[in-house]
C-alpha positions in Angstrom: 0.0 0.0 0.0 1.2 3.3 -1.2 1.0 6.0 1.6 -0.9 9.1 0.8 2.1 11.1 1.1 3.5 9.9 -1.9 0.4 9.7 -4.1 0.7 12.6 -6.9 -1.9 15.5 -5.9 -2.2 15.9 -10.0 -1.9 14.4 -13.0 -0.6 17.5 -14.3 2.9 19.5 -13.3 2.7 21.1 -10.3 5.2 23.9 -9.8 7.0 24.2 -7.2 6.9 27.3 -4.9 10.4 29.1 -6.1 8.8 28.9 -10.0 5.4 30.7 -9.0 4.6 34.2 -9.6 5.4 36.7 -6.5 1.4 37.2 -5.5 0.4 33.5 -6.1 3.0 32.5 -4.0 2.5 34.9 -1.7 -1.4 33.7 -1.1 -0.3 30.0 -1.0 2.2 30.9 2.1 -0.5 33.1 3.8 -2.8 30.7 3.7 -0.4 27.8 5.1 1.0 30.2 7.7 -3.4 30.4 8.8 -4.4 26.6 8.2 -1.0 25.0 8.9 -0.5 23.5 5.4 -1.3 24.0 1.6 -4.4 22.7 0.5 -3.8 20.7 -2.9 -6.0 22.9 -4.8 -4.1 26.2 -4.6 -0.8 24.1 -5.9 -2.4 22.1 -8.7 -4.1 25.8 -10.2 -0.8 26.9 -9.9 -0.1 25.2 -12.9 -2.0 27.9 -14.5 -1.5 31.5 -12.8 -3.7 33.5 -15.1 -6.7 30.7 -14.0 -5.3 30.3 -10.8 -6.0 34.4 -10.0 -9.3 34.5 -11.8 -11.0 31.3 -10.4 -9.8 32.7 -6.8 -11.2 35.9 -7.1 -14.6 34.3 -8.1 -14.2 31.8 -5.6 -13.6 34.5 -3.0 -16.4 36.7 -4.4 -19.0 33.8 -3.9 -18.2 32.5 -0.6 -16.7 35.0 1.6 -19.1 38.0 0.9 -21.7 39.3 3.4 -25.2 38.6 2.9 -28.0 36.0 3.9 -26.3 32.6 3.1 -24.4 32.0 6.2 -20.7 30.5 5.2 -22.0 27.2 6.6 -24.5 27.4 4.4 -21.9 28.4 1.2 -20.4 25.0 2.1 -23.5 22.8 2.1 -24.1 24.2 -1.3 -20.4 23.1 -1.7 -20.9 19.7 -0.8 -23.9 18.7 -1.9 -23.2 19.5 -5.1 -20.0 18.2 -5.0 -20.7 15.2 -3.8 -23.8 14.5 -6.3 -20.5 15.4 -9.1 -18.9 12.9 -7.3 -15.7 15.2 -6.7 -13.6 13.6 -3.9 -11.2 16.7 -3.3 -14.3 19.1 -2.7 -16.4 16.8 -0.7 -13.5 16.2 1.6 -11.8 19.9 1.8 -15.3 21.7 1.9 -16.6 18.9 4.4 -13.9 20.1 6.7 -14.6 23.3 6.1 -18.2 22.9 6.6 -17.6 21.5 10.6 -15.8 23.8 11.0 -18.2 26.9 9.9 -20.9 24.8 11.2 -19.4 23.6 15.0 -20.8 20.4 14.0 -18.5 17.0 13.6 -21.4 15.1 11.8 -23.1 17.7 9.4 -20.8 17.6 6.9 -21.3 13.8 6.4 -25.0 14.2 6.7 -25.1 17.1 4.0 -22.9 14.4 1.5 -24.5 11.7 2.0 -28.1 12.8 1.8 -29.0 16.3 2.8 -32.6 14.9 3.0 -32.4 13.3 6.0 -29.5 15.4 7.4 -30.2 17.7 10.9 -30.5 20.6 8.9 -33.6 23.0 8.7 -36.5 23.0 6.3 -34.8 26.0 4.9 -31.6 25.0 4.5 -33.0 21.7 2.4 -35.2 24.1 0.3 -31.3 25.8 -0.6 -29.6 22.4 -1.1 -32.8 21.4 -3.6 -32.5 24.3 -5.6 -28.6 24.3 -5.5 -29.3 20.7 -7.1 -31.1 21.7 -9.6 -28.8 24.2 -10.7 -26.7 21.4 -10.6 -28.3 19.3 -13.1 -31.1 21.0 -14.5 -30.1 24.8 -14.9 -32.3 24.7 -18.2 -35.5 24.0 -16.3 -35.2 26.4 -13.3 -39.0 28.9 -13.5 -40.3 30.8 -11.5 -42.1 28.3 -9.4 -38.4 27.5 -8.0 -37.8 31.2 -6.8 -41.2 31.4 -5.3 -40.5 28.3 -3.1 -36.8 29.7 -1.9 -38.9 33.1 -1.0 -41.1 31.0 0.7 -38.7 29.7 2.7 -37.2 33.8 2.9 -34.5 34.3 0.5 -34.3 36.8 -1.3 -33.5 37.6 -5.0 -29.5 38.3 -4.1 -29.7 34.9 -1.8 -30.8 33.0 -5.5 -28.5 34.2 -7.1 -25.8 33.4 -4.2 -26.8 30.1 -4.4 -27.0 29.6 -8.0 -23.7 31.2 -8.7 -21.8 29.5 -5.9 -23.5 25.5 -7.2 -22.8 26.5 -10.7 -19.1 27.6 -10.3 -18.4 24.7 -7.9 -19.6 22.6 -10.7 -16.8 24.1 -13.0 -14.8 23.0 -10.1 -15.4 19.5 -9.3 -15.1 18.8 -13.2 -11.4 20.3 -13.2 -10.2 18.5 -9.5 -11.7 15.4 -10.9 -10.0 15.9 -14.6 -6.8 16.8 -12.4 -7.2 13.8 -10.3 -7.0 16.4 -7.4 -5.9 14.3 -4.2 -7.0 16.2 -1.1 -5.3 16.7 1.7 -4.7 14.2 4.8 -5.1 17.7 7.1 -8.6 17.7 5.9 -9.9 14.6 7.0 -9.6 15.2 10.6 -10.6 18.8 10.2 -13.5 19.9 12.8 -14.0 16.4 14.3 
């Protein structure tokens, strides 16, 4: 057996922290001097700077504005959907991250196995529905969908929060899992 430590974390060249560009590099050493270590995906983006700074700044954008979707609530979207994409390195990084936001060991499980039946509220399954069908069936969304997430008290900015944050974590899984992104062994005992 092959320890995890020696697995590649891409299928694709990852560069190493000397060759990086000053502010990419800079991020990736802020955010290891915060967390503790590097988490895969900022390295395997790297690969691309240009993509790297412009899928960060969206990322950033979506999930740590103000508004009505708490940041728990940014990470169930995460994993839900990223779990139904059946993207390993998002389930397992934004499941830690989701304990974590959430104080909650087990909700991150629930959420990515089924968010039906996980202790979450009527509300937050109304988000996770909708975030699904963005997910898979963007083309069919109508009006009838908004009215139920008003129902439930989001507003027209918290749609499009939701919609924006499923649809670009969809982009997301499909490039970790083209990558073979390997997650991190920090993040499996993350918030537990």
């Amino acid at each position: 057996m092959t320890s995890s430590a020696q697995m590649p974390i891409s299928r694709f060249p990852v560069p190493a922290l000397s060759e990086m560009p000053a502010d990419i590099r800079d991020r990736l050493l802020a955010v290891q001097e915060k967390s503790g270590f590097i988490p895969n995906v900022f390295l395997v983006l790297a690969h691309r700077p240009e993509e790297f700074r412009a899928f960060f700044a969206y990322h950033d954008a979506l999930m740590d504005k103000p508004g009505n979707l708490s940041k728990a609530e940014r990470e169930m979207i995460v994993v839900a959907t990223s779990n139904a994409n059946q993207c390993q390195y998002c389930v397992v990084a934004h499941g830690a991250i989701l304990r974590i936001r959430a104080k909650n060991p087990l909700i991150a499980d629930q959420v990515a196995i089924n968010y039906r039946k996980a202790d979450i509220t009527e509300r937050q399954k109304a988000m996770l529905d909708f975030a699904m069908r963005v997910a898979f069936e963007a083309y069919a969304i109508g009006d009838d969908d908004i009215a139920t997430l008003a129902g439930h008290g989001f507003d027209q900015e918290d749609v499009w929060d939701i919609a924006a944050i499923a649809a670009f974590f969809g982009m997301s899984n499909r490039l970790a899992n083209v990558t073979s992104m390997r997650p991190n062994d920090e993040f499996y005992t993350l918030g537990r």
